[in-house]
Every structure is written in structure tokens, then in C-alpha cells.
N, C-alpha and C positions, 0 to 999 in steps of 0.2 A: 488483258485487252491490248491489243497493238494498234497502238497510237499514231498517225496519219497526219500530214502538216508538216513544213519550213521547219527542220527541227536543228539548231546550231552547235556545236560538239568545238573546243577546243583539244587538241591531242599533243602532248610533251613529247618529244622525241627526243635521245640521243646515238648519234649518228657517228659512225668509226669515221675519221676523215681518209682511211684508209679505202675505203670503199663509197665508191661514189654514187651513191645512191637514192638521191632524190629525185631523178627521173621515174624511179621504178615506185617510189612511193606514188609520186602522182599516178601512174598506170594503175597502182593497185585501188588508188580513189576513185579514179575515173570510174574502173570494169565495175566499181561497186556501186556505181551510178549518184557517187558524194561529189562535190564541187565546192575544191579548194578553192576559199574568197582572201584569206588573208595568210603570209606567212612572216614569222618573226626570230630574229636571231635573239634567243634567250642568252648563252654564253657561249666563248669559242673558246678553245683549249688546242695545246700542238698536236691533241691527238684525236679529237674527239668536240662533237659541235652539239649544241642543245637547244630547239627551236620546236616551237608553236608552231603549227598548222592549223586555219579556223576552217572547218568544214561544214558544210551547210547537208544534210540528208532530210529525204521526205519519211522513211520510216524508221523507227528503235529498231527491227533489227539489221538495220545496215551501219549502223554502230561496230556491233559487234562483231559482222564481217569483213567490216574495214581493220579493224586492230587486229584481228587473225590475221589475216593475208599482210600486214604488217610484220607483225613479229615472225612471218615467218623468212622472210628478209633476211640474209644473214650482215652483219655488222650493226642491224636497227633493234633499238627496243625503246616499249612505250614505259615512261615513266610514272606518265597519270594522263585519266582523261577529265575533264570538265566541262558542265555540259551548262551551257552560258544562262540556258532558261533558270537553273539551280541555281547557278549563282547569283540571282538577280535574287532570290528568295530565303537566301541566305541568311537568318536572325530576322526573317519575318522582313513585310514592307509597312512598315507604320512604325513611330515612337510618340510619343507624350512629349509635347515640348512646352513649357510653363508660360504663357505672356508677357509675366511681370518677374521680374529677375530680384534674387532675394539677396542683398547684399551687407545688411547690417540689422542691428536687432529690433529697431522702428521700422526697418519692412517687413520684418518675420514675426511683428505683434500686432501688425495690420492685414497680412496673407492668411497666420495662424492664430495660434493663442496669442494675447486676449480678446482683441481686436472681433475675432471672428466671430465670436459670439455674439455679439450687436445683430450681426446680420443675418445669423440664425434665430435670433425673437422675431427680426421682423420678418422671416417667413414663415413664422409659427402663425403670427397675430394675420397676413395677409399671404394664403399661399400663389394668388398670382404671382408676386414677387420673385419668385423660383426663376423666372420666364427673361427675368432683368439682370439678374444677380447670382446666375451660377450657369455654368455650360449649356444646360435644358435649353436654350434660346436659340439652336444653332448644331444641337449634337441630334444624329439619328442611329439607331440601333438595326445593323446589316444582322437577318435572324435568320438560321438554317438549321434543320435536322440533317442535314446530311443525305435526306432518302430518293435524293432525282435531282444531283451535283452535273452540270452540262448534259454531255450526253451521255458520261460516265453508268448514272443510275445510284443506287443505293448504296454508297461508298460509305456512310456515317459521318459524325460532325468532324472529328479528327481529320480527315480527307477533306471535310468540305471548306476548312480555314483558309486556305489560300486564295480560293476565290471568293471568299467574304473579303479576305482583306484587300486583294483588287478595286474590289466595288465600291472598299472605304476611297482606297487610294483616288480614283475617277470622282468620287463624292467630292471629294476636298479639292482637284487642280481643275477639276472645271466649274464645280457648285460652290467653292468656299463652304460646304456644308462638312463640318464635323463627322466624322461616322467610325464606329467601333464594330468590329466582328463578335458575334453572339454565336456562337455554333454549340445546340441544345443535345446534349445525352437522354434524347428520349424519342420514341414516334406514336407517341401515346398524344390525341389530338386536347384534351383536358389536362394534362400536362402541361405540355407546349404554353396553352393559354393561359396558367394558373404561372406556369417561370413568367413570360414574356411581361400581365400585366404585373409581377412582382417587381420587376425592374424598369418598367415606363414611368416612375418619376424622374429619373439621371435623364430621360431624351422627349425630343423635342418628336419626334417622329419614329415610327418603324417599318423598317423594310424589311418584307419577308421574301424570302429566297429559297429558289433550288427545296422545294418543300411537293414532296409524290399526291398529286390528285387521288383519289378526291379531299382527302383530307385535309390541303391548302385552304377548299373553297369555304371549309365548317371553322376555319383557325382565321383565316381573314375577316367572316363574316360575327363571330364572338368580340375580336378584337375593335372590331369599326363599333360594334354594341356597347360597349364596355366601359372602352377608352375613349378623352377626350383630346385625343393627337391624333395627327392623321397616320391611319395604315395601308400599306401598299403593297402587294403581291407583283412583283416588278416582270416576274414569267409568264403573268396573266396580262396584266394592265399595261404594263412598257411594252410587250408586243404587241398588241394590238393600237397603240396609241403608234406607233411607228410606221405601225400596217396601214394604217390608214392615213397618214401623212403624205407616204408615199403613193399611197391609189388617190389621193385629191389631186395629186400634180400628175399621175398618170393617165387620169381618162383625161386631161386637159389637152395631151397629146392625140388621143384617139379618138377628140371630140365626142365626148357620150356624156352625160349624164349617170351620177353615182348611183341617183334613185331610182335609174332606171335598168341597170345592170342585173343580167343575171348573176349571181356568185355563190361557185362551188367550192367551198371548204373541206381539207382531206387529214383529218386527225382531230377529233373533238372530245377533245384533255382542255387544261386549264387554258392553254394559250387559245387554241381553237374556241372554244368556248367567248373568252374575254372578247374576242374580235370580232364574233361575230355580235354581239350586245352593242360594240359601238359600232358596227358597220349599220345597225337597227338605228342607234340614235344621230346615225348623219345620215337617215333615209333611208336606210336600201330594203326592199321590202321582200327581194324574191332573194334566200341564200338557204343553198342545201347543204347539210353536213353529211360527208360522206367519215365512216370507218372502216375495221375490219369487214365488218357484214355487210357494208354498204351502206345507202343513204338510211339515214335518217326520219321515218317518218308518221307520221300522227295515228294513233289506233294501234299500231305495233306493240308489243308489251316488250320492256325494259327494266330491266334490277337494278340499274342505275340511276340513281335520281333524277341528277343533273341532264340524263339522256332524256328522260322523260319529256321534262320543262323544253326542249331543244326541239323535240319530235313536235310539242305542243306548239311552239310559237315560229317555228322555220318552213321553208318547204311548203309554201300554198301551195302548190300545184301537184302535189304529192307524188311527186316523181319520184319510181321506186329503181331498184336494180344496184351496179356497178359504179365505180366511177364511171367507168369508160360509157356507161347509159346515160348518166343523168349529167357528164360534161358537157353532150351534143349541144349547142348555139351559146353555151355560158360566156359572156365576157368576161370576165375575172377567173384565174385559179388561186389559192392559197392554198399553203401544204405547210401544219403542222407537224407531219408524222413520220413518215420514212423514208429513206432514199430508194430509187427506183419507180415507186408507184406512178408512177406518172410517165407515159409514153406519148412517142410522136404523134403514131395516131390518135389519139387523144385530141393532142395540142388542132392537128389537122381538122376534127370534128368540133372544133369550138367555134365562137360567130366569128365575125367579120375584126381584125387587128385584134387578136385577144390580147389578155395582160395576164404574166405567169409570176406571182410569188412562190417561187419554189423556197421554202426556209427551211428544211432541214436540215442540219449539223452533224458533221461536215461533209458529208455528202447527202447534196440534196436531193427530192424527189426526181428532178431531170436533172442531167449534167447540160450546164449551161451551152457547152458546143455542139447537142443535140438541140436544143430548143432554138437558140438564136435564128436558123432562120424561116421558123415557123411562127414567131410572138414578134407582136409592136413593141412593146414593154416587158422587160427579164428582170425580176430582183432574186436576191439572194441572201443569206445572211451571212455569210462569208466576206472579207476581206482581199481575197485575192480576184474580185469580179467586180462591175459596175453595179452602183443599188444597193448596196449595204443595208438592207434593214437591221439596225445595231440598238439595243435599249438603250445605249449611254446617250442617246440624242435624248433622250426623255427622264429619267429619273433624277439626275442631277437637278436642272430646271425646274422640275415637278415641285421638289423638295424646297430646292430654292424657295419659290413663289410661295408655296405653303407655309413655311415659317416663317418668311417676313411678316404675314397677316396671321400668325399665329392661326391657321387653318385648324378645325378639331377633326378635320376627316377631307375626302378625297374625293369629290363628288364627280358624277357622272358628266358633268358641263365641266368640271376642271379638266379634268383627261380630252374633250371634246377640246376645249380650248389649246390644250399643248400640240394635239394632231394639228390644228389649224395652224399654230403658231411656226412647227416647226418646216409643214411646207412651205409659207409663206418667205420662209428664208432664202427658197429658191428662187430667182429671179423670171422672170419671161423671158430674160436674153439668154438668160444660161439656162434655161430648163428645156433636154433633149432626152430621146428615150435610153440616155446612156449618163443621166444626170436628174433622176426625181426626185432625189433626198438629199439633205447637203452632208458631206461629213464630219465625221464625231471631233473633228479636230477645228470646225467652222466657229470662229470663236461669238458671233449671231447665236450661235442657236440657243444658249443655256437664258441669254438675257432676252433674247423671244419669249421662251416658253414662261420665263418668270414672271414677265409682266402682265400676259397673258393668263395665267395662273391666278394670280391673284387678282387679278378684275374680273375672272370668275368665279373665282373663291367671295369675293362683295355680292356677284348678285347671287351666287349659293344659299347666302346667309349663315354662313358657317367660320366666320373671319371673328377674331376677339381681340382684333388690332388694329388701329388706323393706319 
């Protein structure tokens, strides 16, 4: 797969001082369409100079056509390349760091033997205890098979670690929440659940990840059964907990009402699915799922379950056909699914100031300098545009709030609550249709969503903590 995105490349040069040839290097970066950002003298010698070049390229293979048309240079050759995203990954992003420092043989018989033993009766004799007196109070478990990793697809658990351990990483600098990577050798759905509840006494919570529909929805739905810690499908529930943060502060701008919107959803997989359940419980009554075959709709036969129940409860008005049929007066677009599907005339046939979530990765359904100036409102899930719908505004918080009230599950008003919580971050004065969500970096949002969190985790009834 070729890989697409800001991708940064450091290259070792050494260079004859006999030949002057840094001009031609840059030429040769330029025509490659790389963009020299930093250059560095590593050593100088009377005959010969050794320097770094940091180059910034949008695809891998322009890597590779830059060090060719290099080395063919004569007096240059490359010594090594390094490629900065690697090296940040270098022995892994996470370490185990102890709290209490073990210095003499009265703290290493209170850490360990003998000491430790006390505290292992008393959570024999009361296993709440666990909750006080060992990590469980604080640690969540990041769990992936590996079978639908970004937009990679079925890469396996061994691929899928590095973005588990990201997820810890964001866990911990924005939620203070503990989190360890669990990446599972199996895609057997009673598997999965028979490992994961084997190891939910060590955590406080689990987060399931990057896990291929439908079998997510039968691994979350055993777990929430099962277990007494809350479980969260962060591909289902974080996006659509986002989706809807951002469409609360977006009709504000287009003056409409939520519950009164139409809304066309274009990919109905786990996310699709997730969002439109809570776009149902913040009201909205009229939303069509469109897919491959088009909408969605009630009487149609289905060998998908989940399609079924979607046909069964969406789409009053049983508008059949296209997207391009059933977008005519929609106020809202959302787009789970693929880049392109979504055209101008489209955008043109929708009501009066529509609103475009285009979220596919990384190229999404419309490319944002086609849409802009036919939508009121443009989100995206990407980083290089306004509107970022990003999950890290949600799971961190989520979690947070959840185990401070020692939460046993994840209720439907919890998730309601962080969508509120996390618009609400947005102000009136700063909220423009190029500012409806705040960003991941907004240091408000995590202690929003927490408190938020847990004052509906109280009236949940699912809290086993003051």
C-alpha cells in the first residue's frame, strides 16, 4: 500500500568539498517535489563534509526517487536514511515507571515480600479492594485483533501495536488514565472474549479497537454482558460521540434544529451504525443509511443483521434509490465509507446551507476545495483542514469520568453527555463554521467530558463510587 501524508525523511550526506554540489542537491529535491525544511553540518573534513538534510515528502515513493537522483550526483553519496516517524517508535512508546522507589530492604518488604502479603488477604477476604490497592483503579486495557487497523484493513495484531500504543500514549498526557496495549492472536469472536474477560481483573476498563465488523458489535456486546468495568468500542462510540458534538454547534450556525434535520448517512459499518443510534437519542427522527446498494430500507431482505435492525428503525419515509436520490433537501451529510462517493451535484441537491461530514481517511468522500463553496459547514477527520472530528476529544474524558465513579459499563446518556460536554467547550464568540469543535490539544475538553461523565454515570445508576 502507498502511503499518502506529511511524511518527514532525514538523509546523511557526504559530500567531496571538491565538488560543489549542494545547489544540485536541492534541484534534485525540488524536481522530486521534497521540501528541504532543515539542513545540518554533521562534520567537516579538508576534504569532504557530512550533513543532514530534513526533507519533508507527501508519498514513500518519493523517498526513493530522491536518494536515486542523489547518488547519482557525482562526488555525493548517501550514508543512511532515517525516517523521523521511525524513529519516534524506536523501542516502542511506553515504559513501566514504579511510583514508589525501592531503596533499602524496609521498602522492598513493604513493595514485596513480606509485607505484600497483608495486602493480598485483604483482597481475598473483600475483592472491592482491588479498586484501592493495586493499578485496577486507573489502568485501562487498549484491545485489538489487528483485523481493520486505520484504514490499513487486516494487517494482524503484530502491525496493529503501534497504534494501540499511541492510544495508551494520548490515554495517559491528556486522561492521566493508565493504558497498556493488548494486541490479540486470534479473530475468532469467543476467543477474543474468553482472552479479554481472562485478563479484566489487572484493568479498570477496556477499550476495544481497530476490530473488523461485524464481529466488533457481538465482542462488545458479550463484554458489556459479562464484565463489571466499562467496555468501549472507541471506532463505534468515539466517533459518533464526536459526530455529534460537532453537528450540536453546527446547526447553531445554520439556525435549524437537530430533530428536525434530515440526515443522510454514506457507510453503515460499526461507525455508521454507532452514530446514527446517538443521532436517534439526541432526536433526530428522519436519517437514511445509504451503502454499496444504496439506502437502506424497511421490507428489503438483508443477510446482515445489523442491516436488518437499521432498515427496521431508519428511513420513515422509505426513500429508496442512490445516494445521489435520497440526498435531494437533506440537511446533514455524514460519510463513513469511501473517498469520492460524494459529489458536487449532490452537495448542490441538498436543502437550504447544508452541513458535509465528509470523514473518510485520508482521503475523504469530497475533497474539501470541491465542497467549500457549496456547504455552510465542512468537517473532516483529517488534520490538515478545519473541523477535525478526532476521537481523542472523547475517549480520554470518557474514561476519565468513568473510573473515578468506578463506572460498570458505558451507558447511552454517558456518551450523550460527553457529545454535549465536548461542544459546549466551544464558546459563542469563537464558534464559526470554520471552528465547531475544539481541538485535541484544548486542555477544557478532557475535564468537560469527565465531569460530565460522571454525573451521568449517577443518574445511569451504574456508578460503585462516591
Amino acid at each position: 500500500m502507498q502511503l499518502k501524508g506529511s511524511l518527514s525523511i532525514i538523509i546523511r550526506l557526504e559530500i567531496k568539498k571538491s565538488n560543489k554540489m549542494f545547489g544540485q542537491i536541492a534541484t534534485v529535491v525540488n524536481n522530486a517535489e521534497g521540501d528541504i525544511i532543515a539542513i545540518d553540518v554533521i562534520k567537516e573534513e579538508k576534504d569532504r563534509t557530512i550533513r543532514d538534510i530534513t526533507v519533508n515528502v507527501q508519498e514513500e515513493n518519493q523517498i526513493d526517487n530522491i536518494i536515486k537522483e542523489i547518488n547519482l550526483l557525482p562526488g555525493v553519496s548517501t550514508i543512511h536514511v532515517s525516517d523521523r516517524t521511525f524513529l519516534v517508535h524506536l523501542g516502542g512508546k511506553l515504559e513501566t515507571t514504579p511510583r514508589l522507589p525501592v531503596k533499602n530492604r524496609d521498602d522492598l518488604s513493604r513493595v514485596y515480600t513480606p509485607g505484600v502479603a497483608r495486602i493480598c488477604l485483604a483482597i481475598s477476604e473483600d475483592k472491592s479492594l482491588v479498586h484501592s490497592l493495586t493499578i485496577k483503579r486507573n489502568t485501562v486495557a487498549v484491545v485489538s485483533d489487528g483485523s481493520a487497523v486505520l484504514g490499513l484493513g487486516n494487517i494482524g495484531p503484530e502491525a496493529a501495536m503501534p497504534v494501540m500504543e499511541g492510544k495508551a500514549v494520548l490515554f495517559k498526557q491528556l486522561g492521566d488514565v493508565n493504558a497498556f496495549p493488548i494486541c490479540i492472536d486470534s479473530q475468532d469472536t469467543d476467543e477474543i472474549v474468553k482472552m479479554i474477560k481472562g485478563i479484566a481483573p489487572s484493568f479498570g476498563g477496556i477499550n476495544l479497537e481497530d476490530i473488523a465488523s461485524p464481529r466488533c458489535f457481538e465482542i462488545e456486546k458479550k463484554l458489556t454482558e459479562e464484565l463489571d468495568i466499562p467496555v468501549f468500542h472507541d471506532d463505534q462510540h468515539g466517533t459518533a460521540v464526536v459526530i455529534l458534538a460537532g453537528l450540536l454547534n453546527a446547526i447553531k450556525i445554520v439556525q435549524k434544529r437537530l430533530e428536525d434535520c434530515k440526515v443522510v448517512i454514506c457507510g453503515i459499518g460499526a461507525a455508521g451504525i454507532a452514530c446514527t443510534k446517538m443521532l436517534q437519542s439526541a432526536g433526530v427522527q428522519n436519517i437514511i443509511g445509504v451503502d454499496r446498494d444504496g439506502a437502506l430500507v424497511k421490507g428489503k431482505n438483508y443477510n446482515n443483521d445489523k442491516w436488518k435492525w437499521y432498515a427496521n428503525n431508519t428511513n420513515p419515509n422509505i426513500e429508496v434509490g442512490s445516494l445521489s436520490d435520497v440526498i435531494i433537501d437533506a440537511d446533514i451529510f455524514i460519510g463513513v465509507s469511501a473517498p469520492g462517493v460524494l459529489q458536487v451535484s449532490d452537495i448542490k441537491n441538498m436543502g437550504k446551507d447544508p452541513i458535509v461530514f465528509a470523514m473518510a481517511n485520508p482521503t475523504p468522500e469530497i475533497l474539501p476545495e470541491e465542497a467549500e463553496p457549496y456547504v455552510k459547514v465542512l468537517a473532516t477527520g483529517r488534520s490538515d483542514y478545519p473541523n477535525q472530528i478526532n476521537n481523542v476529544l472523547c475517549f480520554p474524558g470518557i474514561f476519565r469520568g468513568a473510573l473515578d465513579v468506578r463506572a460498570s459499563k458505558i451507558t447511552e446518556k454517558m456518551k450523550l453527555a460527553a457529545a454535549y460536554a465536548i461542544s459546549n467547550v466551544v464558546t459563542e464568540e469563537e464558534l464559526n463554521p470554520n471552528y465547531i469543535i475544539p481541538s485535541v490539544f484544548n486542555e477544557k475538553v478532557v475535564e468537560s467530558v469527565r465531569k460530565a461523565v460522571a454525573h451521568a454515570a449517577y443518574q445511569s445508576g451504574v456508578t460503585k463510587k462516591d
